[in-house]
C-alpha positions as CSV (number, residue, x, y, z in Angstrom):
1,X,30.0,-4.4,22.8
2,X,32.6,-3.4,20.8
3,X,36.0,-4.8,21.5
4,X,39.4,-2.8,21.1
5,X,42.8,-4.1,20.7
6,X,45.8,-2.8,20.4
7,X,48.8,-3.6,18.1
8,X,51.8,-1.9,17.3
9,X,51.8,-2.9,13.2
10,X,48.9,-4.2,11.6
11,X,48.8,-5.6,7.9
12,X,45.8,-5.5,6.2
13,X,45.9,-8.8,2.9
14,X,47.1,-11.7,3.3
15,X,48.9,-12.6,-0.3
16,X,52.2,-12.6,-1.0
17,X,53.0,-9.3,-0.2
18,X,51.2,-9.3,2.7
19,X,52.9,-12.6,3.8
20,X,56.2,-11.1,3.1
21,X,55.8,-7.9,5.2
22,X,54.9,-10.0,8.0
23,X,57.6,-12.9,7.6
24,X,60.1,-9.9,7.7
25,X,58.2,-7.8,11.0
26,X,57.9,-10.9,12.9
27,X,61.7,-12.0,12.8
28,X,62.3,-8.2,13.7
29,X,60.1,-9.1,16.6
30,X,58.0,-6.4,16.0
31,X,55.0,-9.2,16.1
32,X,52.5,-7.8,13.3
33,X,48.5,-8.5,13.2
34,X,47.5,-9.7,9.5
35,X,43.8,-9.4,8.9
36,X,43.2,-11.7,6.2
37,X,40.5,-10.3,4.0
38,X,37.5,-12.1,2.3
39,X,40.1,-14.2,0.5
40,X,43.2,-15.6,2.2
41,X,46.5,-16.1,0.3
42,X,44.6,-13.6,-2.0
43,X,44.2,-14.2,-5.8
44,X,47.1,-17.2,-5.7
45,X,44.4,-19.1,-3.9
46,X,42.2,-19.0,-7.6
47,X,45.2,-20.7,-9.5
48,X,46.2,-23.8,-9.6
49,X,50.0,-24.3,-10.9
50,X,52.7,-21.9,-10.2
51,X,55.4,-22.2,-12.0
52,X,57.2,-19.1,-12.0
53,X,58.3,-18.6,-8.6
54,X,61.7,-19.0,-7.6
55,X,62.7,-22.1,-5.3
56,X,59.7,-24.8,-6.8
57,X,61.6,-26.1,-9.6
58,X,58.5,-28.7,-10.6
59,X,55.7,-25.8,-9.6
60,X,53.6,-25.5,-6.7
61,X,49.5,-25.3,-6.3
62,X,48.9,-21.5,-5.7
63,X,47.3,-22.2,-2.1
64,X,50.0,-24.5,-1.3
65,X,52.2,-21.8,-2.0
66,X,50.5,-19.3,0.5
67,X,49.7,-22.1,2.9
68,X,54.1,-21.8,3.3
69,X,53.6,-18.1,3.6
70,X,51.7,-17.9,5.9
71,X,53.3,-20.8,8.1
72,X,56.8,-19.5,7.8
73,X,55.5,-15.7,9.4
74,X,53.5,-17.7,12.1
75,X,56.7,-19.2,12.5
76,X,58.5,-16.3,14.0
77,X,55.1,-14.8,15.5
78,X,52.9,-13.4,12.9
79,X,49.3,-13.6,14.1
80,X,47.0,-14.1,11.4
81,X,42.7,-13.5,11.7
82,X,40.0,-14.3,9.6
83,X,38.8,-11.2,9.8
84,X,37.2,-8.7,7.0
85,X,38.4,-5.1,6.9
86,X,35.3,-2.5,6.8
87,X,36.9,1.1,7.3
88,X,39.9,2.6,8.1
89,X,40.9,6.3,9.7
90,X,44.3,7.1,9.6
91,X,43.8,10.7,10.1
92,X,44.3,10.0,13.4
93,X,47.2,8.4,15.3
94,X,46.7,5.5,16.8
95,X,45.0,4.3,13.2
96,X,41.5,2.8,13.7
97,X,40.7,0.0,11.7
98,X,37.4,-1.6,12.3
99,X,36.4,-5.3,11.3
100,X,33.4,-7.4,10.6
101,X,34.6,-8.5,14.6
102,X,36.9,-5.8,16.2
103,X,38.1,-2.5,16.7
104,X,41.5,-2.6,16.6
105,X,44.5,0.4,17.3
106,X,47.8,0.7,15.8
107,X,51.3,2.4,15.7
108,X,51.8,1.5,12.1
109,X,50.3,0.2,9.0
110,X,51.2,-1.9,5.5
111,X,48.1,-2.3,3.3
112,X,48.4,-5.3,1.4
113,X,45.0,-5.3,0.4
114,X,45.5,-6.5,-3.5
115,X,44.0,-6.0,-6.4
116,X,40.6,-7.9,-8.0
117,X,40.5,-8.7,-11.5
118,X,37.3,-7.9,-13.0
119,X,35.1,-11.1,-13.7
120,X,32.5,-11.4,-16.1
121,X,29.7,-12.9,-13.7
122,X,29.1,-15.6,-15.4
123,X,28.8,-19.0,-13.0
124,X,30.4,-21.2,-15.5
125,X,33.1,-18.5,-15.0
126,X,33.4,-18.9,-11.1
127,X,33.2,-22.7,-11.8
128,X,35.8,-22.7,-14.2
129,X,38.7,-20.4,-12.9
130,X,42.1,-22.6,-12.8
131,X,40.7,-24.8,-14.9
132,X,40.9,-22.8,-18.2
133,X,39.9,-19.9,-17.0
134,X,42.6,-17.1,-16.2
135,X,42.9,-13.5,-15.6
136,X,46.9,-13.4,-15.8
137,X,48.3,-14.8,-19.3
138,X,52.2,-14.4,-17.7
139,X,51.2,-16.9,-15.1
140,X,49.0,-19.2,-16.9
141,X,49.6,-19.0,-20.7
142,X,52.6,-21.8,-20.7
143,X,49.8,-24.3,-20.1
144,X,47.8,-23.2,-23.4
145,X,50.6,-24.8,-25.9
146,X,49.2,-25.3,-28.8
147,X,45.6,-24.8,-27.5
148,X,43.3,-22.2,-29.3
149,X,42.0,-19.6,-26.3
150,X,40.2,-16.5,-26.1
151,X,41.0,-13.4,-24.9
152,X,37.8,-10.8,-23.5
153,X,38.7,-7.3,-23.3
154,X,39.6,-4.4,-25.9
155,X,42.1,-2.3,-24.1
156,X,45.6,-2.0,-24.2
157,X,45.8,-4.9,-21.8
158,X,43.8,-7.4,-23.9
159,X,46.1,-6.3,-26.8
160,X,49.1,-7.1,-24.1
161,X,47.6,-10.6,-23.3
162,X,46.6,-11.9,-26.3
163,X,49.8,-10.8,-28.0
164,X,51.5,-12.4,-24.9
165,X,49.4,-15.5,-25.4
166,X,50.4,-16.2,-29.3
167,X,53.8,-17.1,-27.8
168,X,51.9,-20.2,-26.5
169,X,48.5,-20.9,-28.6
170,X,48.2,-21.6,-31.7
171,X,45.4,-19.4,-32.4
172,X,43.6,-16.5,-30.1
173,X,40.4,-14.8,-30.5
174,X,39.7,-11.2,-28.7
175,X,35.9,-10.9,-28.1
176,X,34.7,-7.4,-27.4
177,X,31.3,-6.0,-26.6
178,X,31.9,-2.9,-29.2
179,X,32.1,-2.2,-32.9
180,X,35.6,-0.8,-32.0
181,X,38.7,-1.2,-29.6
182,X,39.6,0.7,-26.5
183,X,43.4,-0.1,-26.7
184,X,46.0,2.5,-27.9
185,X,46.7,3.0,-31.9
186,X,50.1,0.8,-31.1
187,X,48.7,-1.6,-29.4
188,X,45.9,-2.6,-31.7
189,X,48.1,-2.2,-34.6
190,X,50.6,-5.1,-33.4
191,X,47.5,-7.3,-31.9
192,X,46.5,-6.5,-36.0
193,X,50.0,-7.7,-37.4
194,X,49.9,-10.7,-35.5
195,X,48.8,-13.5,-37.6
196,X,47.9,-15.6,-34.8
197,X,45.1,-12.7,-33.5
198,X,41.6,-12.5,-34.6
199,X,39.0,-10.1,-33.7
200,X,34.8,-10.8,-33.3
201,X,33.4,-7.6,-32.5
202,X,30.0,-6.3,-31.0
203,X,29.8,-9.7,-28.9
204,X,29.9,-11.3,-25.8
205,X,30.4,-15.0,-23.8
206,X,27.0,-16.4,-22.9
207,X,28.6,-19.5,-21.4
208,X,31.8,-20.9,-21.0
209,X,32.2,-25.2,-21.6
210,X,33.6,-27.8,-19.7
211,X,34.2,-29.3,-16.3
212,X,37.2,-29.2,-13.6
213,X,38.3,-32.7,-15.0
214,X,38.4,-31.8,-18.5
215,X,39.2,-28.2,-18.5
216,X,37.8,-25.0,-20.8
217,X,36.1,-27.3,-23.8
218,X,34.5,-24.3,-25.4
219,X,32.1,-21.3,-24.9
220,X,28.3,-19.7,-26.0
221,X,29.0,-16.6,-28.3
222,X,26.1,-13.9,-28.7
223,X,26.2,-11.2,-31.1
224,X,25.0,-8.2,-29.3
225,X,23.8,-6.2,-32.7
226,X,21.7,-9.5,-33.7
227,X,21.1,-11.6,-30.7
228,X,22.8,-15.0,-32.5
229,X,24.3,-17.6,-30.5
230,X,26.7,-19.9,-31.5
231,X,29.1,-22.5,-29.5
232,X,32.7,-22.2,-30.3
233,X,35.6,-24.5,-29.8
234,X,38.1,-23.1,-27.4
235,X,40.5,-24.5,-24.3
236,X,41.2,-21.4,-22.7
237,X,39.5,-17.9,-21.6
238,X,41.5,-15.1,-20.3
239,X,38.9,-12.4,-19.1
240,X,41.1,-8.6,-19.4
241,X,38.6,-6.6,-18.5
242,X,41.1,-4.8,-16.1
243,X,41.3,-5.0,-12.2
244,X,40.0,-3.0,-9.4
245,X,42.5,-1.9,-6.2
246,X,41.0,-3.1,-3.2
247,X,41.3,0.9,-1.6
248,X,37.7,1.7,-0.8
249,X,38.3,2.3,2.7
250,X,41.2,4.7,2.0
251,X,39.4,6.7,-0.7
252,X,40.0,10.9,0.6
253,X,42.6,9.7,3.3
254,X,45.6,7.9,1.3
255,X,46.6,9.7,-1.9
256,X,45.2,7.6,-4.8
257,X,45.9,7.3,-8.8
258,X,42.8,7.8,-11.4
259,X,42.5,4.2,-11.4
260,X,42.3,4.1,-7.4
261,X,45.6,2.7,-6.9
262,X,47.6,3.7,-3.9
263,X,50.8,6.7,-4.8
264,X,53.8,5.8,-2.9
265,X,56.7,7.9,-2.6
266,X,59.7,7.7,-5.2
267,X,61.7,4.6,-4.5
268,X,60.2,3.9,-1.0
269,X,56.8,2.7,0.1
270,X,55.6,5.2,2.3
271,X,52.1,6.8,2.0
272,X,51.7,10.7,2.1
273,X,50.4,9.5,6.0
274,X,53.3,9.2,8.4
275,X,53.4,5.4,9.2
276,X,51.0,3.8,6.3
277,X,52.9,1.8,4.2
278,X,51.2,0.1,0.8
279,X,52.9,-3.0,-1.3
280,X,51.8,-5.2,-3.9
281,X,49.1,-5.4,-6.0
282,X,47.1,-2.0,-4.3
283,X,49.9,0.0,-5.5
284,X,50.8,-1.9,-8.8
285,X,48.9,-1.8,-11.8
286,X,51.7,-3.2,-14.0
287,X,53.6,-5.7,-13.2
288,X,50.8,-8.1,-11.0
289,X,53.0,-11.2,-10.2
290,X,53.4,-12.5,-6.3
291,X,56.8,-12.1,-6.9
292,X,57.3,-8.5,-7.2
293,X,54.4,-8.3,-4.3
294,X,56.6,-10.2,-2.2
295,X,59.7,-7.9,-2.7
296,X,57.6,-4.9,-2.0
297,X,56.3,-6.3,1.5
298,X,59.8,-7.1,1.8
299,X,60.4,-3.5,1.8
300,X,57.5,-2.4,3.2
301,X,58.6,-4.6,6.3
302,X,61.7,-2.5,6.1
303,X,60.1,1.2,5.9
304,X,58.3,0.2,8.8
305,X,60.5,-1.0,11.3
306,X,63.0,2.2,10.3
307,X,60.0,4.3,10.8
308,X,58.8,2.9,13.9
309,X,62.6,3.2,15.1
310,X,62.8,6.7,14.0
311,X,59.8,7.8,16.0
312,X,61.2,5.8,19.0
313,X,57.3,4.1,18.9
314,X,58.6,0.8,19.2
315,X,60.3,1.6,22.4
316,X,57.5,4.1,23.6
317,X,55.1,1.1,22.7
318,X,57.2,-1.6,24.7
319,X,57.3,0.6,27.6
320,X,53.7,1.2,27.9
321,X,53.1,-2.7,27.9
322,X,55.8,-3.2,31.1
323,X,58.1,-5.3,28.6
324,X,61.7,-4.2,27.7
325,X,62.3,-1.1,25.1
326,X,63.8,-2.2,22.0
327,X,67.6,-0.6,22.0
């Protein structure tokens, strides 16, 4: 039988933005629902060291970093559920959103749902993420000092990272599976200038080397024109192969970008549906640090609680449950 609840704000993600958002509803005592996802804490939980996020002077493990999160919303309130999101309507008010467990009504809602980065499927590559493998050379690429990595990807943001990178390593490879790049003329020309760059076209990683206790210790090249396959010597792999938004379930109800990214209005993140709210990584294809996904659940939090004062839902809502409206 299925089970419906009812809850006046609902978050769907459970990184940093979605952390944030609830942190800020639940001292407004506006008590929010977070359905966590697949992957609690969201990506921060495949990293190891942080160490560019304000307050942690010496760093702080990525899942010890969401573990706070998520203990400082349950703090003031913030109910948290292992629960995976499998459609949405919010064509309708009350929204519907439907788990792999429940049914569950709401006034309001902040999609926090992230972004993925695109792997390469290789199990070496699963093994190996924190441990030399990254998708994010801003968070990650003060560890490579001096370290020769590679970078996978032609576009514009492999040309971003691995220019990023030589900052950091002391050489950097870009692999890419064609005869040419994908990236803009101005971004291949400075990955070109860069002395530190090279390039190995028309090929692909086999394998990637090494062990959690060791780290990235090198990786299986094949040519894709003649089949070869070498080893090389390498201590770091940053796939850049771009990332997917996690919007599926909005797809012909929330206005999306090209790339499937969520549009938000100018300076404000409000949907073009009355009471959905999107922040973080669904609605950012630039930026992608849990920093700036923690200021926009901040003010996601904020659009929320104005909206839900501005329809008088939070008192209508308060009513309706016999406890005191909300002045």
């Amino acid at each position: 039988m299925d089970i419906v609840r009812d809850h006046k704000i609902i978050v769907i993600g459970s990184g940093p933005a979605g952390c944030t958002a609830a942190l800020y509803l639940s001292r407004a005592n506006l008590i929010p629902l977070v359905l966590e996802g697949l992957q609690p804490g969201g990506q921060l939980t495949i990293t190891t060291d942080v160490e560019n996020y304000p307050g942690f002077p010496q760093g702080i493990l990525g899942p010890e970093l969401m573990e706070l999160m998520r203990k400082q919303a349950e703090r003031f309130g913030a109910v948290f559920q292992f629960e995976s999101v499998e459609s949405v309507n919010v064509r309708e008010h009350p929204f519907v959103i439907r788990t792999d467990r429940a049914t569950y009504h709401c006034d309001a809602l902040i999609i926090a749902s992230g972004a993925s980065a695109m792997q390469m499927g290789l199990p070496s590559e699963k093994e190996l993420q924190g441990f030399g493998v990254s998708y994010c050379a801003t968070c990650d690429g003060f560890f490579f000092k001096g370290k020769e990595i590679v970078v996978v990807g032609g576009g514009d943001s492999a040309m971003e990272e691995a220019t990023f990178l030589t900052k950091f390593a002391s050489k950097v490879t870009i692999v890419h599976r064609r005869e040419e790049l994908r990236a803009s003329k101005i971004m291949q020309d400075r990955a070109r200038a860069n002395s530190k760059i090279e390039f190995i076209f028309n090929s692909t990683i086999d394998e990637i080397m090494g062990a959690k206790e060791t780290g990235v210790t090198g990786i299986v090249l094949r040519n894709l024109v003649s089949g070869e396959r070498r080893p090389m010597a390498v201590q770091g792999v940053f796939v850049a192969i771009g990332h997917t938004p996690n919007t599926a379930p909005y797809v012909n109800q929330l206005e999306l970008d090209e790339k499937g990214y969520i549009i938000t209005r100018h300076n404000s993140t409000a949907t073009n549906i009355q009471g959905v709210f999107a922040c973080g990584d669904v609605v950012d294809h630039t930026y992608r640090q849990a920093i700036t996904a923690a200021g926009t659940g901040c003010m996601a939090a904020l659009d929320c609680e104005r909206w839900l004062t501005h329809e008088r839902i939070t008192e209508r809502w308060g009513l309706e449950k016999g406890e005191e409206a909300r002045v």
